[in-house]
N, C-alpha and C positions, 0 to 999 in steps of 0.2 A: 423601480425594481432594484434590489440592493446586491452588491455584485457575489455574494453566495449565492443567491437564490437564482440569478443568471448564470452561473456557472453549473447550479446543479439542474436547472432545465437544460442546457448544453448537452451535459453529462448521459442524461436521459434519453434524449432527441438520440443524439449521437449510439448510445442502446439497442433504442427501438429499430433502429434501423440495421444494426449490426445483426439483431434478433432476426429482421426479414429476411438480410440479404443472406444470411445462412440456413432459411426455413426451419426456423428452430421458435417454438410456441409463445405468444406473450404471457405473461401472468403478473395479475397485478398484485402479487404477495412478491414478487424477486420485485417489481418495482417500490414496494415497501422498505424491503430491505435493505436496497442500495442506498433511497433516501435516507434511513437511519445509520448507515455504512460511511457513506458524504459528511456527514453531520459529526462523524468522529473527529477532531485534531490532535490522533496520535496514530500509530499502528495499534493494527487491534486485531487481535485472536477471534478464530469464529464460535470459541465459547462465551468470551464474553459481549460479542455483537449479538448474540442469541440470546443473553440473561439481557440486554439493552431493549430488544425487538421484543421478548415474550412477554415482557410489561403494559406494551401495548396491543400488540397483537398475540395475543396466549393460543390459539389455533397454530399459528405459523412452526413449524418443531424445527428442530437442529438439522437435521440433514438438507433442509430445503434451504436453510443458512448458510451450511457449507458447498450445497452443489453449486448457488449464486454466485460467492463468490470464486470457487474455483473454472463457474463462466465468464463470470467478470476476468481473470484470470487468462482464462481460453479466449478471449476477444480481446486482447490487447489493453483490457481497462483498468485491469487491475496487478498488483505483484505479490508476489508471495515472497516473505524473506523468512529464513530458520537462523534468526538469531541466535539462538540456542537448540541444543539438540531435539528438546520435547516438545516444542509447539511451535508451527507457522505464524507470521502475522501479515497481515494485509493493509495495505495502502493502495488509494484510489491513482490511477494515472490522468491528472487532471490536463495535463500537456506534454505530448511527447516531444516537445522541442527542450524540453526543460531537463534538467538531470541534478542529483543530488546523492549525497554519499553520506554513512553514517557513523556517527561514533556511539555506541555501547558500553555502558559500563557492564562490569562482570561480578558487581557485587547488589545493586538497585535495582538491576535490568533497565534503569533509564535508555532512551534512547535517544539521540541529538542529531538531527539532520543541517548536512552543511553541503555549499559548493564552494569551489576553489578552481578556478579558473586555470590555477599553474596545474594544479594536478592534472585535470582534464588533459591540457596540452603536453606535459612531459607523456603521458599515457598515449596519446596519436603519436608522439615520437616514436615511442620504444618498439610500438606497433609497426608503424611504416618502416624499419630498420629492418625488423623482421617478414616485409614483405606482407605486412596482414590488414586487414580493414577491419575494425573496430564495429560489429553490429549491436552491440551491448555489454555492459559490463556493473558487476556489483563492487562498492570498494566498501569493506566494514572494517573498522577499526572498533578494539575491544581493550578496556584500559577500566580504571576505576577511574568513575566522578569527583570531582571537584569537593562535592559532598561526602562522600563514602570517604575521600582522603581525611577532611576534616576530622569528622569520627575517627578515623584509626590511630591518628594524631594526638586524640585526648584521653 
């Protein structure tokens, strides 16, 4: 078994059971959609995980897209970032021991996921100084790409 498709049965399992232990209903259309949600490797808006999902499944409509993932969202499994002001994107929480931080360009919308280990730890510093415990935290940086420089350049 190849290590995505263990990871998205993980994903699932780990679900289905969040689904019981909150007696909140199974359906096998939000299991559809998370599959093709998993299956993304970027952040992705719940318009276009809907124009992705209604290809296959053309029954399945937008809002059942969005209540998913904003229970994905509600069960710890997923996040929601507003990159910019008009639209959410979403990313799956594949491991909460993990953390990652991102850079944005402001002219591509590209988006770049990094960790940094100083960061992390100068951030527990500034916190403890101040007496606080760190339950979560988002770092975005917003600059132009590497690319968008080139072109402005020429």
């Amino acid at each position: 078994m190849g290590l995505y498709i263990m990871k998205e049965k993980i994903f699932l399992e780990k679900f289905r059971q969040k689904i019981k232990d909150n007696s909140l209903k199974q359906s096998k259309q939000r299991e559809e959609i998370i599959k093709i949600f998993l299956k993304q490797n970027h952040h992705i808006d719940a318009e276009t995980l809907y124009a992705n999902i209604k290809k296959k499944y053309p029954q399945i409509g937008y809002t059942t897209v969005y209540r998913t993932l904003k229970l994905l969202c509600d069960l710890d499994m997923a996040i929601s970032h507003s990159f910019n002001k008009n639209m959410a994107f979403f990313e799956p929480i594949w491991d909460t021991n993990t953390h990652h931080d991102h850079l944005i360009c402001t002219k591509c919308g590209k988006i770049e996921e990094f960790q940094n280990k100083e960061i992390e730890e100068l951030q527990n510093k500034i916190a403890e100084s101040y007496g606080f415990k760190i339950t979560n935290h988002v770092l975005n940086m917003y600059g132009i790409c590497k690319k968008c420089r080139s072109k402005l350049n020429d």
